[in-house]
MMTF fields as JSON, N, C-alpha, C and O atoms, coordinates in Angstrom:
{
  "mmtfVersion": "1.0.0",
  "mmtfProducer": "UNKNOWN",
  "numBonds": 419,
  "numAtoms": 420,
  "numGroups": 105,
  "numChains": 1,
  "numModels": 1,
  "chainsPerModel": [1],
  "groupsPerChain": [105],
  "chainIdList": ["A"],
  "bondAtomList": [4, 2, 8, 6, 12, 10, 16, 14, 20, 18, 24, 22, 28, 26, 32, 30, 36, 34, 40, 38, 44, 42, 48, 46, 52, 50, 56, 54, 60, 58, 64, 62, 68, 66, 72, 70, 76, 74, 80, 78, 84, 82, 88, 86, 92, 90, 96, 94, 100, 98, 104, 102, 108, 106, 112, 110, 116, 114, 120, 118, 124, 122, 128, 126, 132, 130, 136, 134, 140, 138, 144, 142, 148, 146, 152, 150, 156, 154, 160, 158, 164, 162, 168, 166, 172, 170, 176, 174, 180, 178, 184, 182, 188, 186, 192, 190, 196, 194, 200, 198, 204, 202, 208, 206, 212, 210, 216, 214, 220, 218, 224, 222, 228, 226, 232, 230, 236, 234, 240, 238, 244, 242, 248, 246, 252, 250, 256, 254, 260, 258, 264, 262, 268, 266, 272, 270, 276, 274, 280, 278, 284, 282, 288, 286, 292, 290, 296, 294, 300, 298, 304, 302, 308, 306, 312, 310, 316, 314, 320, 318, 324, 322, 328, 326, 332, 330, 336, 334, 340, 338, 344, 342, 348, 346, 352, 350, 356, 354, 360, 358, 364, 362, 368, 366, 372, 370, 376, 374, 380, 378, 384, 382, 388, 386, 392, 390, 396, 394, 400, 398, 404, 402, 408, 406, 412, 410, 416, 414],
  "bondOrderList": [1, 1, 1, 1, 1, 1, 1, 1, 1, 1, 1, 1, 1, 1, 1, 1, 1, 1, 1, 1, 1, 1, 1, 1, 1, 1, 1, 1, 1, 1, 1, 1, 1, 1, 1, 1, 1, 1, 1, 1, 1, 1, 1, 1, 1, 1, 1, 1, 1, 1, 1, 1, 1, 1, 1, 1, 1, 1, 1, 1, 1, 1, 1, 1, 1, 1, 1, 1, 1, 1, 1, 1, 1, 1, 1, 1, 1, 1, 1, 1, 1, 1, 1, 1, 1, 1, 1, 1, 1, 1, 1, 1, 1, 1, 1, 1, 1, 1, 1, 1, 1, 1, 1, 1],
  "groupList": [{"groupName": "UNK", "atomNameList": ["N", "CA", "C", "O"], "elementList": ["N", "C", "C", "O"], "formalChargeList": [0, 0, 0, 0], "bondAtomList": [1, 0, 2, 1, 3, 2], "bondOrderList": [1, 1, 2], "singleLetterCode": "X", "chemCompType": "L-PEPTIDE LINKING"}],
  "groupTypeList": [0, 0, 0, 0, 0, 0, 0, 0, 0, 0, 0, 0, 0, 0, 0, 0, 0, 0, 0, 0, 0, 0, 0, 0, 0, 0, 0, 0, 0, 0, 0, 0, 0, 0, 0, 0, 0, 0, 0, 0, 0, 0, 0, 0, 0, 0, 0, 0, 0, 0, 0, 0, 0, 0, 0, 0, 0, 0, 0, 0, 0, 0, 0, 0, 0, 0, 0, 0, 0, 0, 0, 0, 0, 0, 0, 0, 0, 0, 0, 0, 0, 0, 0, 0, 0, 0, 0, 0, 0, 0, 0, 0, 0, 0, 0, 0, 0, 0, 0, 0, 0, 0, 0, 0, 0],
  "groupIdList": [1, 2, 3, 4, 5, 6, 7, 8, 9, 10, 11, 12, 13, 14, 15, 16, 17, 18, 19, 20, 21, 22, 23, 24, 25, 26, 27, 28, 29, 30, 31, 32, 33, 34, 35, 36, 37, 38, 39, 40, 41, 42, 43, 44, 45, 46, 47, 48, 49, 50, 51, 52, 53, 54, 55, 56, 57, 58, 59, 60, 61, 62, 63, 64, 65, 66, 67, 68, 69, 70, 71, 72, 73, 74, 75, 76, 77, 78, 79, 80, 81, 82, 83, 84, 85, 86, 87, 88, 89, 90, 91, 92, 93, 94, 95, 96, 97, 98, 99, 100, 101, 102, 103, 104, 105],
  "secStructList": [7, 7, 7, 7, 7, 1, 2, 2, 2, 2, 2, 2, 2, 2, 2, 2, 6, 6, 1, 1, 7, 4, 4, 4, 7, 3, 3, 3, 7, 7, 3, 3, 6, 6, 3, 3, 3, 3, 3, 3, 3, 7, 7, 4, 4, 4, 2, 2, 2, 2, 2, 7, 4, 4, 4, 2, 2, 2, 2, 2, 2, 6, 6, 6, 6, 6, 6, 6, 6, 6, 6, 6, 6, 7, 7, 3, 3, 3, 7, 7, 7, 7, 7, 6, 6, 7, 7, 3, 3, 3, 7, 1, 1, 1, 7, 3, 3, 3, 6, 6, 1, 7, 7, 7, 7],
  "xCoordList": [2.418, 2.166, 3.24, 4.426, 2.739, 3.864, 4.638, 4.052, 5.752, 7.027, 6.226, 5.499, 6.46, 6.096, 7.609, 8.789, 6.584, 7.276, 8.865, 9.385, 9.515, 10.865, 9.878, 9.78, 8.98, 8.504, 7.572, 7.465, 6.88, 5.713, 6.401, 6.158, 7.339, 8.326, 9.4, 9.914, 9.333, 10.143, 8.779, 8.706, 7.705, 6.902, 6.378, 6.329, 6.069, 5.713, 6.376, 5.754, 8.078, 9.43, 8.954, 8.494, 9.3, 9.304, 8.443, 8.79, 6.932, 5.378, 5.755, 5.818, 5.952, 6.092, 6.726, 6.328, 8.182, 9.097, 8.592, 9.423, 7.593, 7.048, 5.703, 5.504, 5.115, 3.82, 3.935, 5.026, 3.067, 2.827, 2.322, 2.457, 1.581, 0.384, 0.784, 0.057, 2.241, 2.781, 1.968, 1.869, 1.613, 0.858, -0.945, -1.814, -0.998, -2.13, -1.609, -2.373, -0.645, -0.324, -0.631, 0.037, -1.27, -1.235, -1.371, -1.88, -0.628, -0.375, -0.895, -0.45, -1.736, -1.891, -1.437, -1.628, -0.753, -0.231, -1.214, -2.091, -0.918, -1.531, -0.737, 0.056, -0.994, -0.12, -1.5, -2.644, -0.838, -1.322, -0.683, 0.545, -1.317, -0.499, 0.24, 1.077, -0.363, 0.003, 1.308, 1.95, 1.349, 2.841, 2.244, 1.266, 3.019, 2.458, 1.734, 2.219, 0.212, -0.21, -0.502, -1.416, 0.807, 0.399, -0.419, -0.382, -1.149, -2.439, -2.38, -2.773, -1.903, -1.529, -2.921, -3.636, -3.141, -3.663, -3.015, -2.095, -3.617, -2.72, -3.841, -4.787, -3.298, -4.192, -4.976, -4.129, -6.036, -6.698, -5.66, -4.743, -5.672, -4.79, -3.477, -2.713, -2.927, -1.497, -1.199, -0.217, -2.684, -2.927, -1.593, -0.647, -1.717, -0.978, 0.68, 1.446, 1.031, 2.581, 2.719, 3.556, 1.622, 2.388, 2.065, 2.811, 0.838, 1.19, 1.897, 2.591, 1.976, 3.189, 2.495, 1.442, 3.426, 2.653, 2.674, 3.678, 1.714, 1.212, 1.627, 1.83, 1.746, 1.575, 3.612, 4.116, 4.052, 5.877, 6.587, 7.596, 5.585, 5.756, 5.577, 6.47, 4.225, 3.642, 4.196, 3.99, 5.21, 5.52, 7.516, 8.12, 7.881, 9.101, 8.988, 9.955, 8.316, 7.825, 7.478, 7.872, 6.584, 6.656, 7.851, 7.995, 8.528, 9.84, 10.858, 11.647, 10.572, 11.756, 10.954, 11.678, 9.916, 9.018, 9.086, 8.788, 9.585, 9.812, 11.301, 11.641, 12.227, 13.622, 13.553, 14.58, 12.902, 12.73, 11.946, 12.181, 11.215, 10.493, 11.47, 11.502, 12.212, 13.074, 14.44, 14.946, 15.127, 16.095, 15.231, 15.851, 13.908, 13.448, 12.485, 11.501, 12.838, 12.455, 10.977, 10.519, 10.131, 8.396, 8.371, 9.4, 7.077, 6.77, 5.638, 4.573, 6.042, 5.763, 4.578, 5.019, 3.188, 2.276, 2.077, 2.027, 1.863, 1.318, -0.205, -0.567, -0.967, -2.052, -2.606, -3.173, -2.778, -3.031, -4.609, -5.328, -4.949, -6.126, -6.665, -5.964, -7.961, -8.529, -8.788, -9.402, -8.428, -8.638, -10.011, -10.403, -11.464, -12.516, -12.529, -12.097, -13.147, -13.111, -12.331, -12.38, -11.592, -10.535, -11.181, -11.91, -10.781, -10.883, -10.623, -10.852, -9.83, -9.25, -10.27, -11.033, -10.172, -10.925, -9.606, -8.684, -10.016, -8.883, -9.056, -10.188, -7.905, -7.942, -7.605, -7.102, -8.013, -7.629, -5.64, -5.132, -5.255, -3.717, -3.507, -2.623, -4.11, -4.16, -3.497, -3.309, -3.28, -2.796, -4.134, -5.281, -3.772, -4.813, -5.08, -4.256, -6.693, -6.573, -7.645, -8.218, -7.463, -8.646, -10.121, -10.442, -11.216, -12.313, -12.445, -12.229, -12.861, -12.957, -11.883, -11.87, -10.743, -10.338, -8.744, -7.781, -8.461, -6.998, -6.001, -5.703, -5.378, -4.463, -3.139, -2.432, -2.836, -1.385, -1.02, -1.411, -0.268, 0.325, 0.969, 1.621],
  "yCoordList": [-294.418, -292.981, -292.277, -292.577, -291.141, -290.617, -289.88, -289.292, -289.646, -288.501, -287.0, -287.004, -286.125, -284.635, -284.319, -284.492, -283.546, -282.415, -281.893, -282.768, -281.275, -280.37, -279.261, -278.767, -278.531, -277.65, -277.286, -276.248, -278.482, -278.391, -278.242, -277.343, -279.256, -279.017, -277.666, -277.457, -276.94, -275.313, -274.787, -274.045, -274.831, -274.101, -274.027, -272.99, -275.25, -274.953, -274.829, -274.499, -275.131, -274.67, -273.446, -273.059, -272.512, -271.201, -270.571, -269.709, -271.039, -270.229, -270.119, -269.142, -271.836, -272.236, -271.266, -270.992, -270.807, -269.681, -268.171, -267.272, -268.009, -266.715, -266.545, -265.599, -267.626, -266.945, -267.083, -267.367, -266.932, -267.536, -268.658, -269.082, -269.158, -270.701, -271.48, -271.862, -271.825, -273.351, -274.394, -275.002, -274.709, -275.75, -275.642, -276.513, -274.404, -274.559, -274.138, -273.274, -274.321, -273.884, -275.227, -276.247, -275.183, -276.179, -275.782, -274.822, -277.061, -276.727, -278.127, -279.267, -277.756, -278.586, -278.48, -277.645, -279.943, -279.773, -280.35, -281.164, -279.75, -280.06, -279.99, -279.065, -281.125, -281.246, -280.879, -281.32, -280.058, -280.518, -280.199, -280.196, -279.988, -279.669, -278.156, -277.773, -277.102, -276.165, -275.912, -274.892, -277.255, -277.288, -277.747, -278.484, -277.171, -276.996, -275.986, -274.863, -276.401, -275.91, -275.827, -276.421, -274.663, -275.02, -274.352, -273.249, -274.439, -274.066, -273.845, -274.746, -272.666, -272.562, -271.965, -271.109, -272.69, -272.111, -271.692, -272.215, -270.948, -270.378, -269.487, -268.986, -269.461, -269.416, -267.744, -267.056, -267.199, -266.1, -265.32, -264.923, -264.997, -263.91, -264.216, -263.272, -265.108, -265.307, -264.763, -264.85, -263.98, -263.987, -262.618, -262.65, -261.498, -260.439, -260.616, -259.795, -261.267, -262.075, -262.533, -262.22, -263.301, -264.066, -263.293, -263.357, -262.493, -261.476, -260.45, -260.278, -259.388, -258.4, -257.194, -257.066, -256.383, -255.106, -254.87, -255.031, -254.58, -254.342, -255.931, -256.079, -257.02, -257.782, -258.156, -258.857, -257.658, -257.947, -259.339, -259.768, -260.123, -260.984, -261.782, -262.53, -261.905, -263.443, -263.346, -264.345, -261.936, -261.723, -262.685, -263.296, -262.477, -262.529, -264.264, -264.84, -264.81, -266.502, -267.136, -268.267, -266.191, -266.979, -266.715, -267.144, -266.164, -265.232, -266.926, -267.504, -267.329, -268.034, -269.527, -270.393, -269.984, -271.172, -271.284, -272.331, -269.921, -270.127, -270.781, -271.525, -270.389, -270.331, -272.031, -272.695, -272.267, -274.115, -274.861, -276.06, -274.351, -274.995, -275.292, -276.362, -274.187, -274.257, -275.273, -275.83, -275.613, -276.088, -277.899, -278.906, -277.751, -279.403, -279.372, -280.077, -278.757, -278.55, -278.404, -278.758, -277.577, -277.253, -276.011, -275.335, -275.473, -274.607, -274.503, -275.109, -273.456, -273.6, -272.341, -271.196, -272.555, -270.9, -271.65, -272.879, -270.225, -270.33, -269.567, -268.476, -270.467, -269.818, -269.386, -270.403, -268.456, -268.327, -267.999, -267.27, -268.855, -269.3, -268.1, -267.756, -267.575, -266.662, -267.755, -268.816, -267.458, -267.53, -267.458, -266.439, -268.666, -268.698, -267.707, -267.961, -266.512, -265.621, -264.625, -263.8, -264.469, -263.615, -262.052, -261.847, -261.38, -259.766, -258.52, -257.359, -259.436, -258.911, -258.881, -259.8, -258.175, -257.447, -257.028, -256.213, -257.914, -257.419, -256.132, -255.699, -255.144, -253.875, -254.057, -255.079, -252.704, -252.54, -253.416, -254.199, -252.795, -252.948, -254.656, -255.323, -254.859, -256.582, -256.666, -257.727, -255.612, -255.455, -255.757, -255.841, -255.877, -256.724, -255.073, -254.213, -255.228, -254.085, -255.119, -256.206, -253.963, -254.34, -253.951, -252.809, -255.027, -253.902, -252.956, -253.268, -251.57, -250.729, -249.342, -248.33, -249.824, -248.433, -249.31, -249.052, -249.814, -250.123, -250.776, -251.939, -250.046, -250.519, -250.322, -249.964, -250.628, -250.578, -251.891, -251.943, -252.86, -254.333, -254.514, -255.553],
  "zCoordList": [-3.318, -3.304, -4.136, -3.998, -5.184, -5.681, -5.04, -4.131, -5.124, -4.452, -5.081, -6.074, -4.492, -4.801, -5.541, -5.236, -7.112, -7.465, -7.355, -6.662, -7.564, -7.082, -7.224, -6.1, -8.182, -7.969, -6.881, -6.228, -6.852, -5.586, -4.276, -3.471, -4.11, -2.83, -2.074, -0.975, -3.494, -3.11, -3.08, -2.101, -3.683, -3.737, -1.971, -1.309, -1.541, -0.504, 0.646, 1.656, 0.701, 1.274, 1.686, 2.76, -0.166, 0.037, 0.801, 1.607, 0.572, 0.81, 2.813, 3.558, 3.113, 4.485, 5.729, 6.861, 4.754, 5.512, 5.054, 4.927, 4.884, 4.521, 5.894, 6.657, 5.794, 6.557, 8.083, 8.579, 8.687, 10.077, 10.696, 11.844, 9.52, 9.796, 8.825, 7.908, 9.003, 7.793, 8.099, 7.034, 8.553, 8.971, 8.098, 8.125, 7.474, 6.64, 5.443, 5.013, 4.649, 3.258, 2.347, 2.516, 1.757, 0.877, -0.775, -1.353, -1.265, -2.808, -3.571, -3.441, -4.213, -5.046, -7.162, -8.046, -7.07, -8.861, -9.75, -9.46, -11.034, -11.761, -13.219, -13.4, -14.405, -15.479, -16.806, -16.92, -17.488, -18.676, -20.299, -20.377, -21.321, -22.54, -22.424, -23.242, -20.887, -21.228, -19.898, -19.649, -19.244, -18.248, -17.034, -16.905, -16.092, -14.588, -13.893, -13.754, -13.284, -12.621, -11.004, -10.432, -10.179, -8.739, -8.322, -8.868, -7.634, -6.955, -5.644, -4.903, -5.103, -3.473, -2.848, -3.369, -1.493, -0.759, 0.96, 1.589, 1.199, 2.997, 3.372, 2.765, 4.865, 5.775, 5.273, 4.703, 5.359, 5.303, 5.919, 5.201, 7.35, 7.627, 6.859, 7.063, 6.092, 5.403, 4.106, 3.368, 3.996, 1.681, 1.787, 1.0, 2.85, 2.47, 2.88, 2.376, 3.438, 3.39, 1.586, 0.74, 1.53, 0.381, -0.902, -1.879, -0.886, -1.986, -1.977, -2.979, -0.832, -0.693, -1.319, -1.942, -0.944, -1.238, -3.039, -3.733, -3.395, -4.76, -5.258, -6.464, -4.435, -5.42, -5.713, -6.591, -5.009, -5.061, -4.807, -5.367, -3.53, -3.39, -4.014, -4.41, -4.345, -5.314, -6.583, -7.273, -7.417, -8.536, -8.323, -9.204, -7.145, -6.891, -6.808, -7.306, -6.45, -5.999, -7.496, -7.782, -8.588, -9.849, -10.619, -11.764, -10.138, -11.283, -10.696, -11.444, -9.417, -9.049, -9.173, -8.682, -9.584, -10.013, -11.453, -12.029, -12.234, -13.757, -13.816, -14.736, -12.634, -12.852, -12.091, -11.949, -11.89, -11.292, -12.474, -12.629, -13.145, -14.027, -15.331, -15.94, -15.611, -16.944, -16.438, -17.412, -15.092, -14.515, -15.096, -15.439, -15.021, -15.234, -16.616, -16.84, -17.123, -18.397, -18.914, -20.0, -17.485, -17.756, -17.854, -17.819, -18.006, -17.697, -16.709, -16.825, -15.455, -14.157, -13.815, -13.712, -13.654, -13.282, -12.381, -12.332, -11.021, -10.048, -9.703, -10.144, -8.794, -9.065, -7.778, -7.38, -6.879, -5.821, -5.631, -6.316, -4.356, -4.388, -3.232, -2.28, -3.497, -3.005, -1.208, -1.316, -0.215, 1.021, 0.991, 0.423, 1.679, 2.212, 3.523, 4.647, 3.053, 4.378, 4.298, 5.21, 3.416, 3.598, 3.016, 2.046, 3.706, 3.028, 2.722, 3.062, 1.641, 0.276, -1.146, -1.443, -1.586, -2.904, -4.117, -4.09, -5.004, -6.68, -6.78, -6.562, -7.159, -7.478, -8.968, -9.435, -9.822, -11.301, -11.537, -12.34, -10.531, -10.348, -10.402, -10.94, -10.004, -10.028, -8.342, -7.745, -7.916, -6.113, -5.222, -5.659, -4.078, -3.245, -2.043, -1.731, -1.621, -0.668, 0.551, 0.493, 1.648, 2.182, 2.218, 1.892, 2.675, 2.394, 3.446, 4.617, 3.014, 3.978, 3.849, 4.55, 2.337, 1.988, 2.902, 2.179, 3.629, 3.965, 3.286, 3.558, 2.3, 1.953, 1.906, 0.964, 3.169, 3.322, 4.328, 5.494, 3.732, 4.149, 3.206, 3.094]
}
């Protein structure tokens, strides 16, 4: 079996001490000509922890996955995976709301 990542392993460190349901975060990697691709998923009620308001969080988590990627010499995107069930709707802002006009989390 291969060893995980240094990136995959903070990635899901970090995600783990953020939400409430570590026990459903999962990350999957991926390589190609254009670097690393992680692919997080977490629990539905967990999407607004890990994106943050307007989007602060998930910006602050790739800012520190670029600063791990360049330490091992890749380049590191993260890709956060829309929650089955979850409801959240993309705004112009690229910020997350709820449906129904609530957006404040």
């Amino acid at each position: 079996m291969a060893t995980k990542a240094h990136d995959q392993e903070f990635l899901e460190y970090l995600v783990k001490s953020i939400v409430e349901n570590p026990d459903k975060v999962e990350v999957d990697r991926k390589v190609d000509e254009m670097g690393v691709l992680l692919s997080l998923k977490v629990d539905p009620k967990d999407m607004g922890l890990v994106v943050g308001r307007q989007g602060a969080t998930a910006k602050a988590i790739r800012s520190l996955l670029r600063i791990v990627g360049v330490r091992n010499n890749a380049r590191v995107n993260l890709k956060i995976e829309e929650p089955e069930g979850s409801t959240h709707v993309r705004r112009e802002g690229g910020d997350f709301r709820r449906e129904g006009g609530d957006s404040n989390f």
